[in-house]
Structure formats: C-alpha cells, structure tokens
C-alpha positions as CSV (number, residue, x, y, z in Angstrom):
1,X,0.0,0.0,0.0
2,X,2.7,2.4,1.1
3,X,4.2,3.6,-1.6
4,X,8.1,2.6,-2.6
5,X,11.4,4.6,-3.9
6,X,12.2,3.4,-7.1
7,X,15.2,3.2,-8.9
8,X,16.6,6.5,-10.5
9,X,19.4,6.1,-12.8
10,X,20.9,4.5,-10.6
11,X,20.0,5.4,-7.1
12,X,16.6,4.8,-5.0
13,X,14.5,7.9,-4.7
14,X,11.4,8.8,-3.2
15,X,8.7,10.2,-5.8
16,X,7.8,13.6,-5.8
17,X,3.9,14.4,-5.7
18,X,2.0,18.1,-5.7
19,X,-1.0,18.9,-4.4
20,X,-2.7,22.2,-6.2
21,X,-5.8,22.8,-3.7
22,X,-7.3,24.8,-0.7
23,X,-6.0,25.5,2.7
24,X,-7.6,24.4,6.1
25,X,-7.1,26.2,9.1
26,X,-8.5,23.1,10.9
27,X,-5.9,20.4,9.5
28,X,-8.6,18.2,8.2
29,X,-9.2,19.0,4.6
30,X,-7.5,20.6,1.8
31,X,-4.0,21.2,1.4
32,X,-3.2,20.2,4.6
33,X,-4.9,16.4,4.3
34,X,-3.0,15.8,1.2
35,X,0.4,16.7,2.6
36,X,-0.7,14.6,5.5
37,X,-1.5,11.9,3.1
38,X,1.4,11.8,0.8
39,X,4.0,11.6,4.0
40,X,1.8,8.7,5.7
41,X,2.3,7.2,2.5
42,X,6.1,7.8,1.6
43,X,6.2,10.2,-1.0
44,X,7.6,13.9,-1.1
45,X,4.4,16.3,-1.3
46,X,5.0,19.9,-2.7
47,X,2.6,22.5,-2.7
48,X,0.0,25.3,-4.6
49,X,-2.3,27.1,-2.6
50,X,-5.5,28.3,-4.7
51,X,-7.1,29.3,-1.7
52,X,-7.5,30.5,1.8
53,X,-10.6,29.4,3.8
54,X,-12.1,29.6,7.5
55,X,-13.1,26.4,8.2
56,X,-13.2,23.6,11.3
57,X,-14.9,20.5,11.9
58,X,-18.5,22.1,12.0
59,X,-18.4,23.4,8.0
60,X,-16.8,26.1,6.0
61,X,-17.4,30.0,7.0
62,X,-15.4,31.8,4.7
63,X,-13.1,31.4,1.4
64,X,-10.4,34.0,-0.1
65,X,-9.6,32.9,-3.7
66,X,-5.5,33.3,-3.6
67,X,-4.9,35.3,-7.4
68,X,-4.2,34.0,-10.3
69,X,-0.9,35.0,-11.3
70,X,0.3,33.9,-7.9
71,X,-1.0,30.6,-8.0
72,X,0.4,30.2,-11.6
73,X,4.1,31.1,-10.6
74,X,3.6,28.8,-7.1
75,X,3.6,26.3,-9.7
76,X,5.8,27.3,-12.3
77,X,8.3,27.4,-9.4
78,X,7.5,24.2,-8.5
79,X,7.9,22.4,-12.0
80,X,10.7,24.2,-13.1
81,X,13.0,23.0,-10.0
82,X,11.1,19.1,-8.8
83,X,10.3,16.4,-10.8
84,X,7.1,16.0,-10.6
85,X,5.7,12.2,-11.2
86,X,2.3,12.8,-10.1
87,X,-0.3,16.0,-9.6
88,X,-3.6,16.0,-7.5
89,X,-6.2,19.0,-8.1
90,X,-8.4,20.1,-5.5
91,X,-10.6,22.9,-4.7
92,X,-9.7,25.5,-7.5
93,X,-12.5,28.4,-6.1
94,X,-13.1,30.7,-9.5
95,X,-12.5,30.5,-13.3
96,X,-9.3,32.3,-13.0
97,X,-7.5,29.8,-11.1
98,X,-9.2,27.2,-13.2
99,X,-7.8,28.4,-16.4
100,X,-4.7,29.4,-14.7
101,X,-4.1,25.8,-13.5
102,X,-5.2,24.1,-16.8
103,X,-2.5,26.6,-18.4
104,X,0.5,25.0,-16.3
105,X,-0.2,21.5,-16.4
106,X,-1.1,21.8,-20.7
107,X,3.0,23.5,-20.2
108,X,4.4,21.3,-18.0
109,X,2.1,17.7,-19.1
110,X,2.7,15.9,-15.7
111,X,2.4,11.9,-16.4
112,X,-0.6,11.7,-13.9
113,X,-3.1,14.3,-13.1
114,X,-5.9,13.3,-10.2
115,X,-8.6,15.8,-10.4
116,X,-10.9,16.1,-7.2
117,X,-13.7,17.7,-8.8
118,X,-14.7,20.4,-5.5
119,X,-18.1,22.2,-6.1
120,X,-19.2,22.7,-2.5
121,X,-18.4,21.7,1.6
122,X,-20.4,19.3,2.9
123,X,-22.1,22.1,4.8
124,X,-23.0,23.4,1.4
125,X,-20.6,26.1,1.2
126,X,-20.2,27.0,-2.4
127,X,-16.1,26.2,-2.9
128,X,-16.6,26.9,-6.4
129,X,-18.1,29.5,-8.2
130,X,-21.1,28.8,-10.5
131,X,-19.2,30.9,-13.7
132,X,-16.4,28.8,-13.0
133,X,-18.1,25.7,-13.8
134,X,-18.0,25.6,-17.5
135,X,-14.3,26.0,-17.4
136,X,-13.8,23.3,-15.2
137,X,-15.5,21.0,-17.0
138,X,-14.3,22.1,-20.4
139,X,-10.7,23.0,-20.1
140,X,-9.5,21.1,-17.1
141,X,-11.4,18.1,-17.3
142,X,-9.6,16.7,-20.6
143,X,-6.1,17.2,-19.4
144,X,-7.0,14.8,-16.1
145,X,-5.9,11.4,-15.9
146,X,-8.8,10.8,-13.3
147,X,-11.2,12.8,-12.1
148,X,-13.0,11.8,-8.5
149,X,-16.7,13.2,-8.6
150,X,-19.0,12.2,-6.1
151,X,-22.8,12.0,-6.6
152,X,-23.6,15.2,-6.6
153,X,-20.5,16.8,-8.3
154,X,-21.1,14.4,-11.3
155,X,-24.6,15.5,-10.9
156,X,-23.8,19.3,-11.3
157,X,-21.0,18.4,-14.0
158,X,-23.6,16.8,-16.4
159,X,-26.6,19.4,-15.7
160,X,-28.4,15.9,-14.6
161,X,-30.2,14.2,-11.0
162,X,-27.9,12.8,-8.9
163,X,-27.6,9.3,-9.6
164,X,-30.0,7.6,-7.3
165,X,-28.5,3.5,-7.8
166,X,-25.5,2.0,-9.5
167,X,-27.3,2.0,-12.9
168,X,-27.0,5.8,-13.6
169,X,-23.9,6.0,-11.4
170,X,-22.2,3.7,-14.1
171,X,-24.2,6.1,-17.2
172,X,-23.0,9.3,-15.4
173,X,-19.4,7.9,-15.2
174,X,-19.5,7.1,-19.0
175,X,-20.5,10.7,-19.8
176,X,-18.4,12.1,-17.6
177,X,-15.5,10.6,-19.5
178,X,-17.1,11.2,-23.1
179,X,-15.8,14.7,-22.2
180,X,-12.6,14.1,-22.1
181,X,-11.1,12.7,-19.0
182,X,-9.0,9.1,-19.0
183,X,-10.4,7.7,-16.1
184,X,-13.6,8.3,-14.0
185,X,-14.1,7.2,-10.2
186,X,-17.5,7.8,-9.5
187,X,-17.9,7.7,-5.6
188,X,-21.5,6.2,-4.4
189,X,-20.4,6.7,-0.6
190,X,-24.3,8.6,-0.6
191,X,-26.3,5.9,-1.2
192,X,-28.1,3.8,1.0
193,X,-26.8,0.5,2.1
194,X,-24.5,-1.1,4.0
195,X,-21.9,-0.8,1.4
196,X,-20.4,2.1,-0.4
197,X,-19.7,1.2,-3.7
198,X,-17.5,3.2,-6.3
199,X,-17.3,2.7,-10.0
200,X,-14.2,3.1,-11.7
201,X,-14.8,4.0,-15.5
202,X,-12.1,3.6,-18.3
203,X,-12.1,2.7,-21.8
204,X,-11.1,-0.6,-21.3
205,X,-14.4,-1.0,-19.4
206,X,-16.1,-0.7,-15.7
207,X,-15.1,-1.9,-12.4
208,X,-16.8,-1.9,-8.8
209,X,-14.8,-1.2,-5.7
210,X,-17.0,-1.4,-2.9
211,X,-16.5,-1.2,0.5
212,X,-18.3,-1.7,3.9
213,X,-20.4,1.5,5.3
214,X,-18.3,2.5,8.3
215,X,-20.1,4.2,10.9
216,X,-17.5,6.7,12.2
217,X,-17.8,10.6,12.6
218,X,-14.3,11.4,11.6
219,X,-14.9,12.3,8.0
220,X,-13.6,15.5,7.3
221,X,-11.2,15.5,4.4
222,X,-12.2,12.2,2.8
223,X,-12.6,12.9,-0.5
224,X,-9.4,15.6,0.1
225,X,-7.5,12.3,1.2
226,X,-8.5,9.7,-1.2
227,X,-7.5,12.0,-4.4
228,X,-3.9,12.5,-2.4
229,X,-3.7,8.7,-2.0
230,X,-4.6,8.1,-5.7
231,X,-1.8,10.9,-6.5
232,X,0.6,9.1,-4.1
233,X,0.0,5.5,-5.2
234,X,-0.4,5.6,-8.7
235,X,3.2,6.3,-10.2
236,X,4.0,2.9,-8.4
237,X,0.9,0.9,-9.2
238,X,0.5,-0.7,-12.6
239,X,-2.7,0.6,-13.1
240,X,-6.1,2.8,-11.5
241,X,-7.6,-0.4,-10.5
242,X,-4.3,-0.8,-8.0
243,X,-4.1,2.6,-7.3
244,X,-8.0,3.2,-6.3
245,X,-7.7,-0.4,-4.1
246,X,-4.9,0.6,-2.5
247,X,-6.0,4.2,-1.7
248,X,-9.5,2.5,-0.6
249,X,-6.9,0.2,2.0
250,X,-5.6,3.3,3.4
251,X,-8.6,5.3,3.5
252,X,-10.6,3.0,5.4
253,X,-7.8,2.1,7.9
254,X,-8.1,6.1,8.4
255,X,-12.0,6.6,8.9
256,X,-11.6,3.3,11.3
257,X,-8.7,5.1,13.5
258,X,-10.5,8.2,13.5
259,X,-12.1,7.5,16.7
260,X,-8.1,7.9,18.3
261,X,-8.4,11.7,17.5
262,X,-10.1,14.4,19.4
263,X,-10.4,17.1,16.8
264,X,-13.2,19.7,17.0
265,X,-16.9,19.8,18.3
266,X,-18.0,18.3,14.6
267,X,-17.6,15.9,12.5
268,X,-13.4,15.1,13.1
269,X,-10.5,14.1,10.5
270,X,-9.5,10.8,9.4
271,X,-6.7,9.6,11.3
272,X,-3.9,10.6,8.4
273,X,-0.9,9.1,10.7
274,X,-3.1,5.6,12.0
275,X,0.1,3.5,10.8
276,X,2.3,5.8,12.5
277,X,1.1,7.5,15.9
C-alpha cells in the first residue's frame, strides 16, 4: 500500500507528488490532508495554494480565492525545480485559477493528473463559483488522468439528478469521460446501504470497488485524502484499479482510527498518521 522509492538512474528515490488545492485552518481538509497523506504514504508532497478558507470540523465559513498570477508562478516554481511524477487537483474556487491551472499542467504535461472535482463543503458552502463551472469542466477536465466526482459533483458536471442507484452512477461515469477525462471514479459513498460502492470507468471497461459502510464521525477530508492517495500511489501501481484499491486500503484504515483523534466539536479528521502514531 505504502508507496516505494524506485530506482533512478541509478539510485533509489522517493517520488515527488503536488498537491494544487485549498487551505484548512483546521488540518482536516484541503492542502493540509494531502500533505498529511502523501507523507503517511512515503512520497515527497510539494505544494500550490488556490485558496484561503475559514473552516473547522463544523463546515466552512469563509473562502479568499489566492490570485491568479500567484497561483500560476507557485507552480511554475515548483515544476521548473522538482520532478514532478504525479499532480492531484483540489478545490480551485473561481474560473481564473481554473484556467490558470489548466494553463501550467497543458505547459508542463505531468504523467498523472488526479482531479478532485470540488463544487461545495459538505455544509453546502459553495467552494466553487457557478461561472467557473463551464471552465472546469471544459478546459481542465480533458487534461485529467482521473477525475474523482461524487454523486452530486457528477450530478452538477452533467446538468443531470444525482444518480439515485448503481445504474445511472455507471451512465454518469461514461458521460463524464465522453468529455474528455481518462479515467472516472464515481464515488457512491451517498447511497443507501451497508456498502459504499465506487465505480471506476475507463475505456477498457467498468469496475466496482466497494467497501463496507463505516459508521464513524471522523470524515472530514475524505474525499481531500482519497485524491492525495490516488496521486501518491499511482506512479507505483500498474494501473487505477491498484491505485484506487490501495487508496481504498488506506482510507478505510483512516476513517476506522479516527475514533483515536479528538479534533473539533463536529464531524473530526481521518486519522492521516493511524500506521504511525
């Protein structure tokens, strides 16, 4: 699960993986999750900031959009100095930084791109702006390897209901890549049951990665962590099948150790550090 060094002309390196997304104040989410992430799971993490927000365990109060040009040369200065072997794109907050982001990675054409497709909080704070959407889903969605949409993202992205059973989850996922992304991994963690399946969508065809319903209250940043593990893992999996069920292996591990934390008056992080602390 954890991922490896691999050899480098040579010598054994770590791989280097960057995070363009949010900050959290409250450690859970965001920027700070996937660094969090990437070191639980052995891999370098480097950094863009797209945004500043108030937030803690009981939602999100307030969001500052960090400018365009600045988020642009954060990552200019990143990819001109690291090697970057894999990229993982969270909340992005207006059409500036959308088109400003899809500029750098068309420049700099990172091997994998994991694109967490971040409309809104789970308290329904909008963490995207509805102008914004279009660009999104027309210039940035193509250049993603995978995109990670849950119900209700793939919902807005299509202009459709939210998928309501495994059916439509599978026909959203197949128009979701129609426009242009590799990969889909539709998340069904809303529907009812005592599982939570996901579909993976590729060209090559469909796969279901279900896992058991865990009731815990620790999880903030989930979708945040599962992109950053899919980032981590995939430059030393063979494929997103391996990549998603490893990140899945982690993940859950997380949301179980949660309950070792004492983080906030609402709904607590995953445990990040579970194999570690």
């Amino acid at each position: 699960m954890i991922a490896k060094a691999y050899l480098w002309y040579g010598v054994y390196i770590i791989l280097n993986v960057l995070t363009i997304a949010g900050s959290d104040p409250s450690g859970g989410a965001g920027i700070q999750a996937d660094l969090k992430t990437f070191s639980a799971l052995g891999v370098y993490g480097a950094t863009a900031i797209t945004a500043l927000t108030a937030q803690n365990t009981q939602g999100v109060t307030a969001l500052y959009p960090v400018a365009d040009y600045i988020v642009a040369a954060q990552l200019d200065a990143v990819f001109r100095d690291l090697r970057i072997d894999a990229v993982k794109i969270g909340m992005l907050a207006n059409v500036e930084n959308v088109l400003a982001v899809s500029s750098v990675i068309e420049r700099y054409k990172p091997a994998h791109v994991v694109l967490d497709t971040v409309i809104c909080s789970s308290n329904g704070y909008l963490l995207l702006e509805p102008c914004a959407l279009a660009a999104l889903r027309d210039r940035l969605l193509p250049l993603a390897s995978i995109i990670t949409p849950n119900l209700h993202e793939a919902s807005v992205l299509l202009g459709e209901p939210v998928a309501a059973d495994e059916v439509q989850m599978i026909y959203q996922g197949d128009a979701l890549r129609a426009l242009g992304a590799q990969a889909v991994l539709i998340k069904g963690g809303h529907l009812l049951g005592n599982c939570s399946p996901d579909w993976l969508i590729e060209k090559s065809g469909h796969t279901r990665i279900s896992s058991v319903r865990l009731k815990v209250i620790g999880t903030h940043g989930t979708g945040c962590t599962l992109s950053a593990a899919i980032a981590a893992l995939r430059p030393q999996n063979r494929d997103w099948t391996n990549a998603v069920n490893n990140a899945k292996i982690y993940i859950n591990q997380a949301l179980l150790q949660s309950t070792r934390l004492s983080v906030g008056l609402g709904t607590g992080p995953l445990h990040h550090f579970h194999a570690w602390w």
